[in-house]
Every structure is written in structure tokens, then in C-alpha cells.
N, C-alpha and C positions, 0 to 999 in steps of 0.2 A: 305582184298582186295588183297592182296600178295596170300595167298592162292588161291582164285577167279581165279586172273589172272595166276597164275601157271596151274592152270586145263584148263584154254583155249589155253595156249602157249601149252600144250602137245595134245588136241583135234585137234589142228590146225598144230601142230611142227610148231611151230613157234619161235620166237626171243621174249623175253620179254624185252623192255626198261621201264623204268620209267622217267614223267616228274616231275619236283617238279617246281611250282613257289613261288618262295619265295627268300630271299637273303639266298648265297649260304657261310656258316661260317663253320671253323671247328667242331664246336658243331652239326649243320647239319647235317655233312658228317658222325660224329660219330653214330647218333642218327639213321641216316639210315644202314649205315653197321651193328651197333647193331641188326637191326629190320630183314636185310637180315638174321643175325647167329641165331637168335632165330627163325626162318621160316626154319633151314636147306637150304638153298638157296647160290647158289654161290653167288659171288660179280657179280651184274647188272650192266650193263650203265645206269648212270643217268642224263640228261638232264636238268641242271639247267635251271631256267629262272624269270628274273623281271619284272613286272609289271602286268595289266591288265590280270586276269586268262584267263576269255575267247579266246581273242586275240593269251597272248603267247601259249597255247596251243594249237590252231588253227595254228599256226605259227611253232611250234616245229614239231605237225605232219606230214605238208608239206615237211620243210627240214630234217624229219627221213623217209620218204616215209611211213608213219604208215599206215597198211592197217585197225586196227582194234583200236579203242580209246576204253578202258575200266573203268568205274567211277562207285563210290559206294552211297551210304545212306550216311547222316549226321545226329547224334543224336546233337539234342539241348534241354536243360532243360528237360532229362525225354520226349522230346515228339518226334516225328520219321518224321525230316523233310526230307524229300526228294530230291536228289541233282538234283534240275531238276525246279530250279531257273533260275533268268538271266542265269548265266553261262551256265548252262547244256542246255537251249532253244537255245542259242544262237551258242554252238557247233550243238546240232541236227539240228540246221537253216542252217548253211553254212560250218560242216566239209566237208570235202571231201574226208573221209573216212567213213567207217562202226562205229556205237558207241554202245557199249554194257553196260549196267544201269546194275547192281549190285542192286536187289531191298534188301536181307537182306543177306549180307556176312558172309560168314562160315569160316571156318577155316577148316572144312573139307567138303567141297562141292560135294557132289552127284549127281551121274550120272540122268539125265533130261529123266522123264516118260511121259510126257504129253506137247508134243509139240503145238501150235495153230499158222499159219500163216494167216497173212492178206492178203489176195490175191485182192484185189482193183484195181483197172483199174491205170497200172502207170508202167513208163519204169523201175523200179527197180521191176515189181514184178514175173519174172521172175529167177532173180537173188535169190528173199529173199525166193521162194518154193527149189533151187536147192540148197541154202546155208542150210533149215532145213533139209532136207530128206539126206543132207551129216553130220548133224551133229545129226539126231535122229540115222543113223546105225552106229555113232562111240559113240554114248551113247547107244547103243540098247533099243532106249525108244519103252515103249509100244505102245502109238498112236502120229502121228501127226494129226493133225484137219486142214485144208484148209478150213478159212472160206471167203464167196464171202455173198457180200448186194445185197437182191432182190431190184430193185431201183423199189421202187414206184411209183414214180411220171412217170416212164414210162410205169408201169402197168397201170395209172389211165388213161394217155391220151391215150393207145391202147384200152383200153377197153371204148367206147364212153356210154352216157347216154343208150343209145338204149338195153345194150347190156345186155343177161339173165343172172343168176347166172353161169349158166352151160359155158354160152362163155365168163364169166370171170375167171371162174377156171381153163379154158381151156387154154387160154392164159395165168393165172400163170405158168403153167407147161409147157408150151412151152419156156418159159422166164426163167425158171429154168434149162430147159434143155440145154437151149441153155450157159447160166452163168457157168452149170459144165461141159458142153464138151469143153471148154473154157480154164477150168482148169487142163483138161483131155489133152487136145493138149499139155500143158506145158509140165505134168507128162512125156510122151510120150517119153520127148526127156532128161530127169532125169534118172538116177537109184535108185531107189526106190524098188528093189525088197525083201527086209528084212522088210520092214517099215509096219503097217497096217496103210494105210492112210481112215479118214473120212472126206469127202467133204460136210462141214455143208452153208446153206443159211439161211443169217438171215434178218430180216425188223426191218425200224424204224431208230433210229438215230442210224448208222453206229458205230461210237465211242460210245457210251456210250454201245450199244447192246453186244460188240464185249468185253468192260471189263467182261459186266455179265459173257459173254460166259467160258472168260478166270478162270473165279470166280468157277463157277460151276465146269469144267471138274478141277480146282484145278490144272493147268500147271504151269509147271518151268519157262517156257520160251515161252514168246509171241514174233513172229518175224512181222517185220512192213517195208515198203519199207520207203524210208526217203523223209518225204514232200520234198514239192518243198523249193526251198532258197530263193525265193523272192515270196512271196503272195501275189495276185490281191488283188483288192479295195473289191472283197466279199467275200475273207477270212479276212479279216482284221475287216470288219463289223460281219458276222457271224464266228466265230473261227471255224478253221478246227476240221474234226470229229476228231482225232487223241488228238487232247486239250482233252480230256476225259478220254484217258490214259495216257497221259504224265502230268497229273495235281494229280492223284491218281493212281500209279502203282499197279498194279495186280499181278507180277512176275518179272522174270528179263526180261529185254527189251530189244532185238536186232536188232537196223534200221539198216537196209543195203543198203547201197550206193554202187551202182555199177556205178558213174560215172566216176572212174581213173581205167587203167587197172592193174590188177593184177599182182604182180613179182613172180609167182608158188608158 
């Protein structure tokens, strides 16, 4: 995970802190300066804290101004759970920073070939095509994929019982067109010009469509704007599309919150 987040403190030149919650003993202190000299790493700031993980780390990143939370995988018994339990729902639910999932941590982490952004109807998503296309030409990945949901249920009510095959194909495509120049006005105002971007439309249930997708093209990194922090009474009933990647990871996962501004 040191390795991990090393490669993104220098993708981003950034500051690397570390939080630990846990009680903070000299054995601790050793056990991590240890781990820093065997990483080649200088001595880091490290951010003690007690009690409740999710909290104090929600709590830490606030008073470090953290723009970016980065967490990995946890092996238990031989089997590959995933950190993306209470704790980690509960940061992607109400940090208010950007959080980057570590789906299998290296120690020598390679540069990301195969970008896929959610492009969803939502005030971060914006933010999370301008954060990929900055971070696919400082990896010189081969593609990024913009992927946008043809929404159904609004093809089904445009197109009425009446209507022939031909005027509902027709209206697909009008409906697509109008989904990727959508995406095209974004681009527009990005720099993107090293990137080969494909602006992929997909149907069906959003979340679960959008893992296959990530499955298939075999991406590093799936970028996602960060649900909302508090869910109505029919997310709560019906789980957001997003619960289909955050319940089985595909790659590493980058929610971007863009709702504190940025210190450059």
C-alpha cells in the first residue's frame, strides 16, 4: 500500500501523510519507521488516532485538508476480502475528499492502460472525466472509455405503443446522440489531446452493466463521481447502481468528490 500510495503522491506531486488508528506505543512507532526503511522512503507524517476507524479517519482527513484518502484490500483466512465493509461504505458515504480503493496492491505498481469513467448524470462528473484524462496522459494509458447509460425507461415512454420499429430505432439514436454530445461538451473544455478516448453507451442495470464493461476492456482503474451522502427512501429500498461495484471490485476505484475546493 506504501508502494501504491507513493506512485500517486508522485502522479499527483503530492504530500504523502499516513493515518494509523490504533494506540500509538513505541513498538508502533518502531514497527512503522521499520516499514518506511525497508520501502526506501523517507520518515512520513504520521497521524495517530483512537477509536472508531471510520469516524477518526473521516475526522483526520478534515483536519489534514486531505484532498485524496487512499485504502487497500484486506486478506482474511486465504480468501480476498475486500476493504469496502462498514468502514470503507461509510468513508465513500460522507468523506469529503476524493477516495482511491487499492483493489490488489503491488509493490511495484504500473503505469494504468485502460482507463473507464462513469460519466452519470451528477455534479462530480465533470470533475471525475477531467481528473481521468489528467491522469491517463501522466500514465500514457492507451484508452480511456467514457462510459454513459442509455436510460430506458425514457426510451420506453418516448417511443409510445403506436410507434414502428423504425421510429423506435430512430429515437434510440437520437437519444444516444444526444447522451455523447453531452459528453463531448465536457471533453470540450479538458485537455485531452494525447488520450484516445472511446465514448462507450451501455443499457440495463447501470452498476452491474458498467462492472462487466470494466471486466472485459481488463482496466486498471475505474473512475466514479461519489454518490450522494445521504440516500432518499429509494435508494435505501432499491440499492444504488454503484452497490455492484463497490460490493465486488473490478480494479482500482477512484470516487471523486469535488465538493471542497482544491489547494493546487
Amino acid at each position: 500500500m506504501l508502494a501504491e500510495a507513493m506512485h500517486l503522491t508522485r502522479l499527483f506531486s503530492a504530500e504523502l501523510i499516513l493515518i494509523h488508528v490504533g494506540k500509538k506505543t513505541d513498538e508502533e512507532e518502531r514497527k512503522m519507521q521499520t516499514l518506511m526503511a525497508k520501502m526506501n522512503l523517507p520518515s512520513l507524517r504520521v497521524v495517530w488516532k483512537e477509536g472508531h476507524a471510520a469516524k477518526e479517519i473521516l475526522g483526520a482527513c478534515r483536519e489534514e485538508k486531505i484532498d485524496l484518502l487512499v485504502a487497500g484490500a484486506l486478506k482474511k483466512e486465504k480468501v480476498l476480502t475486500h476493504y469496502i465493509g462498514s468502514v470503507a461504505r461509510a468513508i465513500m458515504r460522507r468523506a469529503d475528499c476524493s477516495v482511491y480503493l487499492v483493489y490488489n496492491p503491488s509493490t511495484d505498481p504500473k503505469p494504468i492502460q485502460q482507463i473507464v469513467v462513469n460519466a452519470e448524470d451528477s455534479r462530480h462528473v465533470a470533475r471525475a472525466i477531467e481528473t481521468a484524462c489528467f491522469i491517463a496522459q501522466r500514465e500514457h494509458a492507451a484508452w480511456m472509455h467514457i462510459v454513459r447509460e442509455l436510460k430506458m425507461l425514457g426510451l420506453t415512454l418516448a417511443a409510445n405503443d403506436q410507434s414502428t420499429e423504425e421510429e423506435y430505432n430512430e429515437t434510440k439514436q437520437e437519444m444516444m446522440r444526444d447522451e455523447i454530445e453531452s459528453v463531448q461538451q465536457i471533453l470540450n473544455n479538458v485537455a485531452h489531446d494525447r488520450t484516445k478516448i472511446n465514448i462507450k453507451m451501455l443499457s440495463g442495470k447501470s452498476g452491474f452493466e458498467l462492472r462487466k464493461f470494466v471486466e472485459r476492456k481488463q482496466a486498471g482503474l475505474l473512475i466514479v463521481g461519489a454518490p450522494p451522502q445521504r440516500l432518499s427512501l429509494f435508494d435505501r429500498i432499491f440499492p444504488h447502481d454503484l452497490e455492484y461495484v463497490f460490493a465486488d471490485l473490478p480494479c482500482n476505484l477512484l470516487v471523486v468528490n469535488a465538493q471542497k475546493e482544491k489547494h493546487g
